[in-house]
Steps between C-alpha positions, in 0.01 A plus 500: 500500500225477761425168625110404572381223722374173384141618713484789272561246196245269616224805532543613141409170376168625541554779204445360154765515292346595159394910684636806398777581698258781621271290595758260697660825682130607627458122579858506711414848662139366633708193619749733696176657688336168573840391648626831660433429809487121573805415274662789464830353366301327204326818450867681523628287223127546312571847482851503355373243229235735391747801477700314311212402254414827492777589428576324202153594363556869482168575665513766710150473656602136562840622643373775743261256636754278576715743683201585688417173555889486674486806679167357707682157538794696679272693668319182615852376612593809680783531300461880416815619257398233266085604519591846454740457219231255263217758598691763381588310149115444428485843571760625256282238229157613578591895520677393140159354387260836669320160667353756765335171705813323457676872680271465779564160614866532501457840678312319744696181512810719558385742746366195700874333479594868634233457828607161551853625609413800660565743200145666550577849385650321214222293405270720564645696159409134329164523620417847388621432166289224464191668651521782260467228237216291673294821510542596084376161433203526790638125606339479857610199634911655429391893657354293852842272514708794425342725762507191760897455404553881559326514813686183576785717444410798721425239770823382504653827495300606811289773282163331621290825432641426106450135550151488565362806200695233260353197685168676493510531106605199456177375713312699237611333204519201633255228400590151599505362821887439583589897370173598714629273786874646494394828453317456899756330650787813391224679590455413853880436522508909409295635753621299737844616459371895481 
């Protein structure tokens, strides 16, 4: 039995009673992101609650975004094993379910767990995956992140000639400021290391 913090009870006040469970398990997830990084113990115990919810409601779109919703709060704690592990269970839901988005953001999410620790090659077979999905549903904004992350990649794995023809396309698809923006700076990082 998993024991949650009184903060974590005091922040769920704010969810009405009277919801769906669905509804309160969305609610607890969006509270886990608002908190993931400021109070990440209250978000830690957040989390677990909603699995647990989600659990009991049989709902496996509700489940696998609560597993996600782990995996990025380990990932946001550094705490790898654990990240890896609930990415990998929303996986295992959403390939159950064909939810092709759903596919690419935990190919992404776990192929950027992967980077984070150095496991390029690895995660660069999470990026791929997801890529190949991004471009059968013509989702932009996914194809110039997934290009930066695999140049990202290649950077790290001193292949800078690879690096910067992903880095490149991802400049091409990219069209908001902060992809734009990141796509330059690898860029510059690139050449300079050449």
């Amino acid at each position: 039995l998993r024991v949650f913090s009184q903060q974590a009870t005091d922040v769920l006040t704010s969810i009405p009673a009277d919801l769906p469970d669905t509804t309160k398990v969305k609610m607890m997830n969006d509270l886990v992101w608002e908190n993931m990084y400021n109070q990440s113990d209250v978000a830690k115990d957040l989390a677990h609650r909603s699995l647990q919810l989600a659990s009991k409601t049989g709902n496996k779109n509700s489940l696998s975004d609560c597993y996600n919703t782990l995996g990025a709060l380990y990932h946001a704690r550094s705490e790898h094993v654990p990240a890896i592990k609930y990415h990998k269970d929303a996986l295992a839901i959403r390939r159950e379910l064909k939810d092709k988005i759903g596919l690419l953001k935990s190919y992404n999410n776990i192929g950027a767990v992967y980077q984070k620790i150095g496991k390029d090659q690895i995660a660069n077979e999470f990026f791929f995956k997801g890529l190949k999905i991004a471009q059968q549903e013509k989702d932009s904004l996914s194809i110039a992140s997934l290009y930066l992350n695999i140049g990202g990649s290649f950077t790290n794995l001193n292949q800078f000639e690879i690096a910067i023809d992903y880095t490149n396309k991802a400049l091409l698809y990219s069209s908001s400021g902060i992809t734009r923006i990141n796509c330059l700076i690898n860029l510059s990082n690139q050449y300079y290391s050449l």
